[in-house]
N, C-alpha and C positions, 0 to 999 in steps of 0.2 A: 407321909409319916416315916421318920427313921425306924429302923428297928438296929437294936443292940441282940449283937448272936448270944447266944450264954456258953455256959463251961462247954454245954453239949454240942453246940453248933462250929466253937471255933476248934473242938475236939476233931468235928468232922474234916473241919477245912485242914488242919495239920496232917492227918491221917491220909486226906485227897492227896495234899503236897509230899508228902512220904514215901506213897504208892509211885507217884508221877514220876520223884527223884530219883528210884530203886531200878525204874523201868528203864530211864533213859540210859540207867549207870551197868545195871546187870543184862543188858544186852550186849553191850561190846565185850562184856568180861568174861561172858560163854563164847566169843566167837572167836574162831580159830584164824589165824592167816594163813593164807595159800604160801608156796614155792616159787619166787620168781622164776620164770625163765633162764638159763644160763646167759650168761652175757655175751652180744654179741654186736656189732658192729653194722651197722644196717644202711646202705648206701640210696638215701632217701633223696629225693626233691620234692614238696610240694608248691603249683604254681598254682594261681586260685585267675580266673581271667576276670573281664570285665565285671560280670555280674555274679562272680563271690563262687563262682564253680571252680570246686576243688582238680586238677590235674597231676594225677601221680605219677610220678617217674623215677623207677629204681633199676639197678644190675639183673636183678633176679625176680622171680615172681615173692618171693618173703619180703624182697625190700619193698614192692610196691603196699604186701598187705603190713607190715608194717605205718607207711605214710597211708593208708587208708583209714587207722584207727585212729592215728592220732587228727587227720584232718575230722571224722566223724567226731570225736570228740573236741578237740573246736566247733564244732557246729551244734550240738545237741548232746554234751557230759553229762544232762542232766539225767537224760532217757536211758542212755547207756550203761547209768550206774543203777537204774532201776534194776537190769537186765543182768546186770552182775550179780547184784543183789538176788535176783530170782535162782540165781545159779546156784547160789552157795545157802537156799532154803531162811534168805537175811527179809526178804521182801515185806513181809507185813510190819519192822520195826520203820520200813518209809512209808506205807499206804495201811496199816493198819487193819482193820478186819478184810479188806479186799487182798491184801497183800499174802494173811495168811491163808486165804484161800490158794493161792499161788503156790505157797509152802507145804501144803499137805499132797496138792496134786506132785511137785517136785518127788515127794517121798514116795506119793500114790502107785508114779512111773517108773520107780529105780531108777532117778535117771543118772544119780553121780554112780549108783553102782555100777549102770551100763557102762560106763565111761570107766570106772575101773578097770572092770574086766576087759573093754578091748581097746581101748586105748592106744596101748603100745602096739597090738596087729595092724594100726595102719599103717600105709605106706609116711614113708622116711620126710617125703616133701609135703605129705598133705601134716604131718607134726609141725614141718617147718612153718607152713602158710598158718598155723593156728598160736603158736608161738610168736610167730614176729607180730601177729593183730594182737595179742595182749600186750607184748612190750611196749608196741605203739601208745596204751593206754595207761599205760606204768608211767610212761614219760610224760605222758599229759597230766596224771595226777603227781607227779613229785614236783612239776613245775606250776602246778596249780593246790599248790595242799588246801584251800580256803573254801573250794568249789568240791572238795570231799564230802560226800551226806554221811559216813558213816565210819568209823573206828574198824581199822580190820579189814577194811573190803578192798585193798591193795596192800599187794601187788597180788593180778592175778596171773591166770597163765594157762596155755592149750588145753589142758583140761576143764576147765572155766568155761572158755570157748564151746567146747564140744558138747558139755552137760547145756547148752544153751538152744540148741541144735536139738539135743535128743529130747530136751523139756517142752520145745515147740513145735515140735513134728508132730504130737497125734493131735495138737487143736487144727491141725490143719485140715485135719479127717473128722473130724465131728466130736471130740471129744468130751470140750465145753460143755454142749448138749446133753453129753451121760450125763457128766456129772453134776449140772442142772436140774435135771431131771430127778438125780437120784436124791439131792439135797431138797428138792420140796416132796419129795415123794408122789411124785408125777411120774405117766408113762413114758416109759423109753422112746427116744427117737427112734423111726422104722431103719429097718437097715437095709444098705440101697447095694449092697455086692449083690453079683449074680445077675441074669439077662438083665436087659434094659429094657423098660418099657417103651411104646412109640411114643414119638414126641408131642403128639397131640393125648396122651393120656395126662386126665388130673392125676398127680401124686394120691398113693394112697394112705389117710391117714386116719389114724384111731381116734375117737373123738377126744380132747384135751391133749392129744399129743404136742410137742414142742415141733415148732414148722421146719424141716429138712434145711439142712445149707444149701443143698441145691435152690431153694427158693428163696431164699436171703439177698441181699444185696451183698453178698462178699461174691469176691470175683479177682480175676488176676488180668495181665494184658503181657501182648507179646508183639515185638515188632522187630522189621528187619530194615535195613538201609543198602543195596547194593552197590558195590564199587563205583562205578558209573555215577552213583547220585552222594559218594564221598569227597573232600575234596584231596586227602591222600591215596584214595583207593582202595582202601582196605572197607571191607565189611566189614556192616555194625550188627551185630544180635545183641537184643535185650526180652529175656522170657521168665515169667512171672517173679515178679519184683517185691510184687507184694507192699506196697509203701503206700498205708495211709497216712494221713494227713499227721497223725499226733499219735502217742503210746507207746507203748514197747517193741513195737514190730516196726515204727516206721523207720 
């Protein structure tokens, strides 16, 4: 059977489409743009080989991070912009109540203010290496405006970078877990500083507590390749990479 809305139903649906059109409109119109980087001249090559791997080759260690950003965004703009988005506390207008979850912890952490405040005490080359990766991504999006998710979210720039850095440094430590814990109103994770237990002891844990990272399946890997077994010679180190399959972190 059909049903016909009345005054009051297509009342609602107007009002739904209202709310929708305000959201999509008044988000870009609070949001600020960043400072591009100064302009500068970046003596890049990127050579991709048989099976699609990216090969960076610049004068300087900034030109190669440069060509790393932009090849990363050839490969996954999508993820990238998420990540940007988390920087600049934009994240829940792409993923929506997950996103804002993202956005309170951002504010939770200080993390653009950490980045205020010392930003400029780093060293001179580690600014350079954080500036040429956003450029890298300035140029991916000017030459891609169509694959942009969001109004506003370029150009960014070292500071970008950095708040990115200080935003995902304490889930590294268990962070998630607190604040898990504190949004269902569940026990704190135990805290594992100080001696270690032997290795044959169970973890100890409070009944209902949320189960330690130690016991998760998250985990890093680290390998090495000696000269000998290169075919230029040189040693390979690769140490916790950290690269799952899919999300913000891969």
């Amino acid at each position: 059977m059909r049903r016909i809305l009345g005054l009051g139903g297509w009342s609602l649906v107007a009002l739904l489409i209202a709310v929708a059109i305000g959201l999509a409109v008044w988000e870009p119109l609070v949001a600020t743009s960043a400072e591009a980087p100064k302009p500068h001249r970046y003596d890049t090559r990127i050579v991709r080989d048989t099976y699609g791997v990216p090969h960076i080759f610049g004068t300087t260690d900034a030109d190669v991070a440069y060509g790393i950003a932009y090849a990363h965004a050839e490969d996954d703009f999508e993820t990238l912009q998420q990540v940007v988005a988390m920087t600049r506390g934009r994240f829940g207008a792409i993923a929506g109540a997950d996103g804002a979850g993202v956005d309170f912890a951002l504010h939770f952490v200080g993390a653009r203010e950490t980045v205020d405040r010392d930003y400029m005490k780093q060293p001179a080359d580690v600014r350079a290496l954080l500036d040429a990766y956003a450029a890298g991504l300035n140029h991916y999006a000017d030459q891609h405006p169509d694959e942009v998710a969001l109004k506003k979210l370029f150009p960014v720039n070292g500071r970008d970078i950095a708040t990115g850095f200080v935003l995902r440094s304490p889930f590294f430590f268990g962070l998630d877990a607190v604040l898990g814990a504190l949004a269902k109103d569940a026990p704190l994770p135990p805290q594992t500083a100080g001696p270690k237990p032997d290795a044959d002891d169970p973890p100890a844990l409070a009944p209902g507590s949320p189960e330690p990272r130690a016991t998760t399946e998250n985990g890093s890997n680290a390998f090495a390749v000696a000269p000998k077994r290169s075919a230029d010679g040189f040693t390979r180190l690769i140490s916790n990479s950290h690269q799952p399959w899919r999300g913000s972190v891969a």
